[in-house]
N, C-alpha and C positions, 0 to 999 in steps of 0.2 A: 535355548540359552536366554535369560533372563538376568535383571537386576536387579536388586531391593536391596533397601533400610531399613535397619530394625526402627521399632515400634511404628511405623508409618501410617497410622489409623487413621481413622476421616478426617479427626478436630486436627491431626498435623497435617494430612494431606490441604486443609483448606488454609491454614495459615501457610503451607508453603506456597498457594497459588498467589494469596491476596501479598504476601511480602515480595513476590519474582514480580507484581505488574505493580506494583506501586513504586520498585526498586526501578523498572523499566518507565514508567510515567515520569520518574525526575531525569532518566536519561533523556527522552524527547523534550522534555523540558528546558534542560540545557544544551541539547544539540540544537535547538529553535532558537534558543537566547539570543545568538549575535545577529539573527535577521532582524526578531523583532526590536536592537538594541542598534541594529544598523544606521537609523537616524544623529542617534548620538553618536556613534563612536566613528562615522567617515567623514565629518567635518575636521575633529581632532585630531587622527589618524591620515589627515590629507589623503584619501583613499580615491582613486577612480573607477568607476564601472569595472572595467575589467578585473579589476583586483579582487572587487566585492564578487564577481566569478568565478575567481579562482579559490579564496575561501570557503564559498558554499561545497565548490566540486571536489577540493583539495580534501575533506570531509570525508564526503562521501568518497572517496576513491580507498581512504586507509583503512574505512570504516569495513567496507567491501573485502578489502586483503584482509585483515581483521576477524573476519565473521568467518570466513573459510578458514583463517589459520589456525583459529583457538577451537574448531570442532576439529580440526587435523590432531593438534597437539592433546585435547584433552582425550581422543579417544586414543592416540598410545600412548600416554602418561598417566593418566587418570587425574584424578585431586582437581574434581571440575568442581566443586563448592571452594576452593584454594586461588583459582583460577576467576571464578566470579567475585569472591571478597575484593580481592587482590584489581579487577577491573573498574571497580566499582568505588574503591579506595581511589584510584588513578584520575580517571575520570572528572572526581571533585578536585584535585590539587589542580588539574587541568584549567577547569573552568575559574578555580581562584588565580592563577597564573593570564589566564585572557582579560581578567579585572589591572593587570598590572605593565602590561607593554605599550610598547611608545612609538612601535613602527610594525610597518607592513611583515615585516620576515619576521618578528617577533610575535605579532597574532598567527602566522601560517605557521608558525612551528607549533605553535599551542593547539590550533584547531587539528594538527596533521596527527598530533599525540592524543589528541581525545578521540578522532576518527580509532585509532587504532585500540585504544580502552573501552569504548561504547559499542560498537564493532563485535566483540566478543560475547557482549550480552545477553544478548537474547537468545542466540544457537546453545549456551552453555545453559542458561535458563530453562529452555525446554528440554535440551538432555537431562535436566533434573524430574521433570518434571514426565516425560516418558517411563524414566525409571522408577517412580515412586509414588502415582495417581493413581486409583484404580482405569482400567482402561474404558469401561464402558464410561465415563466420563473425562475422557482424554482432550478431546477436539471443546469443549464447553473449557476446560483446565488452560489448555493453550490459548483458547482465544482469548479467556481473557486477562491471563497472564500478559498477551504481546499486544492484545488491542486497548481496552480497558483504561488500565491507568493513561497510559500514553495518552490517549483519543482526549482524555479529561485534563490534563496537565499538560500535553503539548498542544492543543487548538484553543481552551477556551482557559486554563489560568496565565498559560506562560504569559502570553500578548497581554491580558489587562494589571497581572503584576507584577511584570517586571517593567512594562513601561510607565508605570504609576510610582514607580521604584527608581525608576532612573531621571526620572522627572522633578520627582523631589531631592534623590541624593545627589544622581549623578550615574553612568553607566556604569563604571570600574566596581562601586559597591552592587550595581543589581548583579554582576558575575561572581559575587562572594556571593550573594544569595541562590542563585540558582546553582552553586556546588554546593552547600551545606548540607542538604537532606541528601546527598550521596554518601555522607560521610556517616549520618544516623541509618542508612540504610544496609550499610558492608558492615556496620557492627550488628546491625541485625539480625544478619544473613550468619557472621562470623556464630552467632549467639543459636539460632533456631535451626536451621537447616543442617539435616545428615547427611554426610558426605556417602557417595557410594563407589562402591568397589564390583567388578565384574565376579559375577559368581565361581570362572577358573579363569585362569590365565590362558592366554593364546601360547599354542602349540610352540614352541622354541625352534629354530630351524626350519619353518614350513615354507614354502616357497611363495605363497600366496596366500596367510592367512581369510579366514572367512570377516574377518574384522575392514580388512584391507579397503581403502580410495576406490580401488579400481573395482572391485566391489559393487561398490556405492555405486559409481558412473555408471555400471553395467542395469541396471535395476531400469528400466522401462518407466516405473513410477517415479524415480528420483531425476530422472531428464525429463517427462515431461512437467514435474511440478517445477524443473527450474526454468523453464520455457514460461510457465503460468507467472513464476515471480520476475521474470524478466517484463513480462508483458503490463504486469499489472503496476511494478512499481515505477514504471514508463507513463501509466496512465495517472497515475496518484499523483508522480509529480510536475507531468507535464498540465495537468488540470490545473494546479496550485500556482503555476509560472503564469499561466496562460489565461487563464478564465476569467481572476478580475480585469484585464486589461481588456477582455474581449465586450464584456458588459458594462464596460465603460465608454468608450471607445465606437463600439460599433453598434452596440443596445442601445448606448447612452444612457444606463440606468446612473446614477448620482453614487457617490464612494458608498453613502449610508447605506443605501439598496441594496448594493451588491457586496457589503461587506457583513448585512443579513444573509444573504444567497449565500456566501462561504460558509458565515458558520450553521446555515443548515448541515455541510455535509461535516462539521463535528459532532452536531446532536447523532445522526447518523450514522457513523462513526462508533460510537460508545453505545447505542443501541445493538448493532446488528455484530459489536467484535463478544458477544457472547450468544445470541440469539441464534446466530447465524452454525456455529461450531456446535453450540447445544442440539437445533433440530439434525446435521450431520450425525451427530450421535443414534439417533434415533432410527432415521432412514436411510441413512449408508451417507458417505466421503461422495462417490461419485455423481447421482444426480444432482444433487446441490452444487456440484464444483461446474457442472455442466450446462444447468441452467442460470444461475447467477451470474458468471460473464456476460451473456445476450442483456438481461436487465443493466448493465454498464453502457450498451446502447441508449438508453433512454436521456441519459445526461447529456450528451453533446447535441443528439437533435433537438432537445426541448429548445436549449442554447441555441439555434441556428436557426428552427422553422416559429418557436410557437409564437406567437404574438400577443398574447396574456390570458387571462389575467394573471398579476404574479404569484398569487398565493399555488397556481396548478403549475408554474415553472418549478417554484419551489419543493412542490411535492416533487416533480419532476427529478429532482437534483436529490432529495433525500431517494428514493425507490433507485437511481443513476446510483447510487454511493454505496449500495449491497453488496458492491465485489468488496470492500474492506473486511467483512465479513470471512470472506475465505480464504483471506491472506494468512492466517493463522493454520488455517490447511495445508496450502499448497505448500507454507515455508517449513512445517514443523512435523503439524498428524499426522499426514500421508506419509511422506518420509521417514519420518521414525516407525510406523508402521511396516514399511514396506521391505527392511535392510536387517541386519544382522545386529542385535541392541551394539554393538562391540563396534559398530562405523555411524550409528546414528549422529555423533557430533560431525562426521566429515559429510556426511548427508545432508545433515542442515546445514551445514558451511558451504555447500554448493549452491544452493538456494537460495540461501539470504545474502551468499556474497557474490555469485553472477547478478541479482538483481540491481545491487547495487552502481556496478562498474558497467553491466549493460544498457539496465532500465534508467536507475536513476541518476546516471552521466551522461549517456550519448542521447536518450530520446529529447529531455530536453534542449540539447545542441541542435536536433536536426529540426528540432519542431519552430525554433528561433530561427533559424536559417531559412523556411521557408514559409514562415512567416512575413520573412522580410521581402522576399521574392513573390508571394502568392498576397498574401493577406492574413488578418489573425481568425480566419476563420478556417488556414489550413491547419493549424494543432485540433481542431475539434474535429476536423477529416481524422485525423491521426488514433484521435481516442477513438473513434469508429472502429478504424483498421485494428487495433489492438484491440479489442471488447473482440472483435471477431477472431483472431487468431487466438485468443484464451478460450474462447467457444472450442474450436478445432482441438487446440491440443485438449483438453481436460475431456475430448471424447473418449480416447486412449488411455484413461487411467482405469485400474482394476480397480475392486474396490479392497480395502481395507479395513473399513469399520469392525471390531468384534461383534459388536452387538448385532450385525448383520450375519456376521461371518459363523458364528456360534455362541451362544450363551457360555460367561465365563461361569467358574467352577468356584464354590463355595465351598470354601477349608477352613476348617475350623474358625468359623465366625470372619472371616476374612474373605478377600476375594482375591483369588489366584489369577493374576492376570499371564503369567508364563507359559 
């Protein structure tokens, strides 16, 4: 059983990839905005610590619900291009709405409502995009669908402008800037993109559709790639909490230093979110998934043992940042791969939303916590520990790839990926 849209030839398949990561690059975009706007708007907003807290995680929690409910919902309802416009329209009113409040429950209700419209994106994004890419180029398609834009618009433009934006304007107008191109991106989307429809419909009355959750859960591939996305978006964002404070602090490198050291791992980032899914294409989903974790090793100890010089920590930290690379794997390829087309959105809703609520909530809770007890060189114990249990589980995946699996079939000047 398979999906398709009509006309889906290369020149639409490529505008549907570059429109889903460019649509996803202004969501990282504006989901970063209020950290990188956080200067301005906690003086005016009388905010303390803990507030600014609960914002960041208040986020990521709906986002998390979110990403599992709209792959639940679109695959028994379908009108997953209805579903993405419609998120994607939200989303922007959101962030014009966080440009306009004047107290603490007034920004947490804004950020709690865009967790839950941004959330949605990207699982319904690759459900598109499963169903309508050739597949021998599936994993190169996703990655740089979910890495790509984001990696370019959420590390190195958000930060220089919108604080160059809020600097001159004011905060309230950079969150009118950072919704707008959501708003040219869901006309877009409304405008380019074919909706798809399941080739039959599920059986009426069956007891356990083959489409079905439990399904999905059952699949060996789809738990352990949510284990992988637990683990990893644990380590993404307890790096990003933790690292400059650690190279500050206990390096003693100078903010400039080490605000170079970060944005290595954006160059990084936007190199390997296609690089990385292209060579899987090639030599299969599983060695790549399984040697790349181990290389996430290399960042936390260069950070602990090496002593210089910096240009080799550096290198250190870019070759460390290779697992970004297969997060388009673990959350999207393999999974859609792995399951019945008819549950792949509750697939990747498992994926992208335990990472969320496990990875990127509780790791960095616990990694603060004994930070405060140990030192800030217990978080880089931590990404150890994690680089290693991704090692472990992504021993356990089959592989997936086509191209590995069997050369697809060539019909009438097209490629059958079904």
């Amino acid at each position: 059983m398979s999906e398709s849209a009509p006309n889906s030839g290369l020149g639409y398949q490529w505008r549907l990839i570059a429109l889903l990561s460019v649509n996803f690059g202004f969501v990282l975009f504006d989901r970063n905005a209020l950290s990188f706007l956080m200067p301005f708007v906690q003086p005016e907003l009388r905010l303390n610590a803990t507030q600014v807290g609960i914002l960041a995680g208040s986020l990521s929690l709906t986002w998390a619900l979110a990403a599992f409910g709209m792959g639940v919902l679109a695959d028994r309802f379908g009108g997953r291009k209805r579903l993405l416009v419609l998120c994607s329209l939200v989303f922007a009113l959101c962030s014009f709405a966080s440009g306009m409040v004047s107290s603490f429950a007034a920004m947490l209700t804004t950020r709690m409502l865009m967790g839950v419209a941004e959330g949605g994106i990207m699982p319904l994004s690759q459900t598109l995009i499963a169903a309508q890419v050739d597949r021998r180029h599936r994993g190169l398609a996703m990655g740089i669908a979910q890495g790509l834009g984001s990696s370019l618009m959420g590390s190195f433009v958000a930060p220089v402008v919108l604080v160059a934006f809020a600097t001159a304007f004011g905060w309230r107008p950079a969150f009118f800037l950072a919704g707008a191109p959501g708003l040219v991106t869901a006309l877009l989307m409304a405008a380019v993109i074919h909706e798809v429809q399941p080739d039959a419909p599920i059986a009426a009355g069956a007891s356990e559709p083959r489409g079905s959750l439990r399904e999905a859960l059952r699949d060996g591939n789809v738990a352990r790639c949510a284990v992988l996305s637990i683990v990893f978006v644990g380590y993404l964002v307890t790096c990003w909490a933790f690292m400059p404070l650690y190279l500050t602090q206990v390096r003693h490198y100078d903010p400039q230093t080490m605000g170079w050291l970060m944005g290595v791992l954006g160059i990084a980032a936007t190199l390997f979110s296609f690089a990385i899914p292209g060579l899987s294409d090639r030599i299969g989903r599983r060695p790549v998934m399984i040697v790349v974790p181990l290389l996430a090793l290399i960042l936390p100890l260069g950070a602990l043992y090496l002593p210089g010089p910096l240009w080799l920590l550096a290198a250190m930290f870019f070759v460390g940042w290779t697992f970004t690379g297969i997060m388009p794997l673990f959350m999207a390829t393999v999974p859609s791969e792995s399951v019945d087309p008819r549950c792949i959105g509750s697939a990747l809703g498992v994926c992208m939303g335990g990472s969320e609520i496990l990875g990127g909530t509780l790791s960095p809770l616990i990694a603060g916590y004994a930070a405060d007890r140990v030192g800030l060189q217990a978080p880089l114990w931590g990404l150890i520990g994690l680089a290693l249990v991704g090692g472990i589980a992504a021993l356990g995946l089959r592989e997936t790839a086509p191209h590995v699996l069997a050369p697809p079939r060539v019909v009438a000047g097209r490629i059958d990926a079904s």
